[in-house]
N, CA and C of each residue as an Amber inpcrd file, in Angstrom:
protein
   204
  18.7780000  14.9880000  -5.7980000  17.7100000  14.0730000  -5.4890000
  17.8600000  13.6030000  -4.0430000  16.9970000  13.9850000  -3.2100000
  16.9980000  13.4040000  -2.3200000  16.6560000  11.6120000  -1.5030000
  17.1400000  11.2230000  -0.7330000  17.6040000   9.5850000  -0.1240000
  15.8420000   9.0280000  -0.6280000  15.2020000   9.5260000  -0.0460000
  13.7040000   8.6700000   0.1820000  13.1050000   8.7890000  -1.1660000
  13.6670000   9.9330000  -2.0470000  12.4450000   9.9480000  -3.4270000
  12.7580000   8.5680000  -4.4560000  13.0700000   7.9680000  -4.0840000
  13.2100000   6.6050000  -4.9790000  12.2570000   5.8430000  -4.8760000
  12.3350000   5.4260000  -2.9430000  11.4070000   4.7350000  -1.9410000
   9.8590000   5.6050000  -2.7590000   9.4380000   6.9210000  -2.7890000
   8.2750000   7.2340000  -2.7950000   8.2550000   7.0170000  -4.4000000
   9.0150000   6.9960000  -5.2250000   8.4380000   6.9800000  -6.7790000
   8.4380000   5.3040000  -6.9840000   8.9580000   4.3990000  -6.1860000
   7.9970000   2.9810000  -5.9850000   6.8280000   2.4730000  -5.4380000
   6.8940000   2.7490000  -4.4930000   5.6160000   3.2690000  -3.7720000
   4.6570000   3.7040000  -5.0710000   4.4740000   4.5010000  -5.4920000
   3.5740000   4.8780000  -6.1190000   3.0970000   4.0420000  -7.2840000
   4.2380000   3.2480000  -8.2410000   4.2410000   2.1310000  -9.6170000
   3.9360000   1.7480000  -8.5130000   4.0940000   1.1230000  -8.0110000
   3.3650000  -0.6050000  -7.1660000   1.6990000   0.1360000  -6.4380000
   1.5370000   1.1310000  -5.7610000   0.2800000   1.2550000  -5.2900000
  -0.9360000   1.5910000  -6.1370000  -0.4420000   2.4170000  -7.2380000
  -1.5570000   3.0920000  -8.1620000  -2.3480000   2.2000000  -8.7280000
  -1.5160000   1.3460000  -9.5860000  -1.9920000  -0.0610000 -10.1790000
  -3.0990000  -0.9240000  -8.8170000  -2.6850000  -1.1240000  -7.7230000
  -3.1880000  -1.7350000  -6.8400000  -4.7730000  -1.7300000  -6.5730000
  -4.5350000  -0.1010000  -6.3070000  -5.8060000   0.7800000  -5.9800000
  -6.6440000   0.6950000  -6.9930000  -6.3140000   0.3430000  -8.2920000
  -6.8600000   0.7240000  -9.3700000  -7.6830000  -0.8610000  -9.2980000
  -7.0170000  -2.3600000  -9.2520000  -7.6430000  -3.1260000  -9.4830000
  -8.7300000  -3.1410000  -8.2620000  -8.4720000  -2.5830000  -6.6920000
  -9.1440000  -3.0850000  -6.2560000 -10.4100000  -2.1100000  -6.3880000
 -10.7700000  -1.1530000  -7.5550000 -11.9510000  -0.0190000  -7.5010000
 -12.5690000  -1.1070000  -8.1260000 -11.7870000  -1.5620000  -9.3600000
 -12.1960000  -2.5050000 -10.8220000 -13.0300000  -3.2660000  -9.8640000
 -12.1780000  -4.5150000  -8.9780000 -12.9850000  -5.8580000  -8.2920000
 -14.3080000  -4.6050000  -8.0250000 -14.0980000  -3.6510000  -7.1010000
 -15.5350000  -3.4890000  -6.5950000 -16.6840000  -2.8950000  -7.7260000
 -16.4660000  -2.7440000  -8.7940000 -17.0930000  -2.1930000  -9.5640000
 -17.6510000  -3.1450000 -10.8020000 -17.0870000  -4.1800000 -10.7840000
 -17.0500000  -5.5170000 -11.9170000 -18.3130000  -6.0350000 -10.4460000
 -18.0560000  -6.0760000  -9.0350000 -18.5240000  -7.0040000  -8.2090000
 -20.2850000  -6.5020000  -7.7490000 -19.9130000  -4.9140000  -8.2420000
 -21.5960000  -4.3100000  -7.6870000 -22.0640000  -4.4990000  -9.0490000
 -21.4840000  -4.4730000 -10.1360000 -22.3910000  -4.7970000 -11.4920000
 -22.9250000  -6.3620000 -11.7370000 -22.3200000  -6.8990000 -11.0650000
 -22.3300000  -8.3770000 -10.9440000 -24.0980000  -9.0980000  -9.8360000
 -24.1440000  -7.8830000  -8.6610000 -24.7140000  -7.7670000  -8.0200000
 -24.8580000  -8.1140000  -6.8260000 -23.6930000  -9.0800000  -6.9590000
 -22.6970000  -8.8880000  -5.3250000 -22.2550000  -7.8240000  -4.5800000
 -22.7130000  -7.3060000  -3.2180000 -22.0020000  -6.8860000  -2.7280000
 -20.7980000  -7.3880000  -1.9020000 -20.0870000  -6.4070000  -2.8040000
 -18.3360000  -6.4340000  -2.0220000 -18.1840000  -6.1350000  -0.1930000
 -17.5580000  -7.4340000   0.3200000 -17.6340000  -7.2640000   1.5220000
 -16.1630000  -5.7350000   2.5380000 -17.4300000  -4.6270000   2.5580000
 -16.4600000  -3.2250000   2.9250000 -15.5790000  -3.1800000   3.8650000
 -15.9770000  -4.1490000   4.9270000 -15.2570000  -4.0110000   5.8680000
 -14.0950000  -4.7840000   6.1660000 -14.1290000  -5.6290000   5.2640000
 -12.8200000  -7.2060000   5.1890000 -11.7830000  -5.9980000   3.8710000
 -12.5890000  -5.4870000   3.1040000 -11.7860000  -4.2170000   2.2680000
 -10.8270000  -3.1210000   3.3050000 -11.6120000  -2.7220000   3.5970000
 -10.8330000  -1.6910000   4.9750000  -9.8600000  -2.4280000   5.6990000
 -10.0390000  -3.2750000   6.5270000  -9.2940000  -3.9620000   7.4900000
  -7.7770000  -4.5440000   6.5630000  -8.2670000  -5.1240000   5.0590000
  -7.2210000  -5.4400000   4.6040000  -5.7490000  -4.1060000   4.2460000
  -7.0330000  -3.3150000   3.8270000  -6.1500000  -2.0680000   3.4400000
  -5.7240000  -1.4320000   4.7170000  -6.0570000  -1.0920000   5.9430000
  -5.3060000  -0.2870000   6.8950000  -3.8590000  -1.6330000   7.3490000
  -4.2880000  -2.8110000   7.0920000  -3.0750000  -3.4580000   7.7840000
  -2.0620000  -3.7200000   6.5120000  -2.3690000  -3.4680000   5.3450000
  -0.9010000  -3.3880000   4.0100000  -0.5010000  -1.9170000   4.4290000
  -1.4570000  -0.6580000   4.4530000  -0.7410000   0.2820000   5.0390000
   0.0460000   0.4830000   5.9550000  -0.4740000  -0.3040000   7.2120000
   0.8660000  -0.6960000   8.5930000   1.6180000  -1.2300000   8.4420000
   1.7370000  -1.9970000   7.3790000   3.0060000  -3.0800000   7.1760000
   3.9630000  -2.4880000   6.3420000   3.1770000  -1.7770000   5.7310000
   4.4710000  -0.7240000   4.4760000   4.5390000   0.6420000   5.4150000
   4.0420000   0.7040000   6.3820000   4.6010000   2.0400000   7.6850000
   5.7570000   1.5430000   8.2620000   5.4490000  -0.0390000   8.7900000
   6.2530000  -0.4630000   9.9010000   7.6880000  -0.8740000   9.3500000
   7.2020000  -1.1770000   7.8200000   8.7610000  -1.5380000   7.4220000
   9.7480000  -0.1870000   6.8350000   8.7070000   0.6990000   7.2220000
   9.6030000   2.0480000   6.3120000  10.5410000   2.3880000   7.2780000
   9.5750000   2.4580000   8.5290000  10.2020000   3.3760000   9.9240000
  11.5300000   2.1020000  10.2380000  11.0580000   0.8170000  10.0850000
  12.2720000  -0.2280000  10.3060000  13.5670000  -0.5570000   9.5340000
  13.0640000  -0.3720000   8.6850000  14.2520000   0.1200000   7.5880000
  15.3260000   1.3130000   7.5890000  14.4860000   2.4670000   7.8580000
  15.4380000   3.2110000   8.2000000  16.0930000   3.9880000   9.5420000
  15.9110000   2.6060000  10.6720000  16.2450000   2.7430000  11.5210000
  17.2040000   1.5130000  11.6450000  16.8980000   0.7060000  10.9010000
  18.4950000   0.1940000  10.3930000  19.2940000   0.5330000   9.5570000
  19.3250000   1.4140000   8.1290000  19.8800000   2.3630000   7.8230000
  20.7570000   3.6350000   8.8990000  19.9640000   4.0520000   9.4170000
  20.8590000   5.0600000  10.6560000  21.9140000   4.4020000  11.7520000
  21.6710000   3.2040000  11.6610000  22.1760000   2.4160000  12.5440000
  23.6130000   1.5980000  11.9620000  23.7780000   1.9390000  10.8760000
  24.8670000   1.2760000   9.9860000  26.0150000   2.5020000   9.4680000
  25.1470000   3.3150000   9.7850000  26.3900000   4.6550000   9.5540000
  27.2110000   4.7850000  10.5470000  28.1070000   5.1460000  10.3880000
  29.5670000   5.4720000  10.9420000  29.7820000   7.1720000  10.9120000
């Protein structure tokens, strides 16, 4: 088993579920007859994606940094 497949089989339990409620909100919210605001959607989602980028690449550049 390789170092990172742990990191990616969490990743996935924590995101799937995620993705899933936020189809639900938009789909409970257009039946409702609200439209769901798309672009406060996007913006939220590209910056949880940068933040779970920035801490991956940071993480394991303190990892490399602790080896001997």
């Amino acid at each position: 088993m390789e170092t990172g497949e742990p990191m990616n089989r969490s990743f996935f339990i924590v995101m799937i579920p995620a993705l899933l409620v936020a189809a639900g909100y938009i789909v409970v919210l257009r039946y409702m007859g609200i439209a769901p605001g798309y672009p406060r959607l996007v913006v939220a989602m590209v910056l949880f994606f940068g933040m779970i980028y920035w801490l991956s690449r940071r993480g394991r550049r303190k990892a490399n940094s602790n080896r001997v």
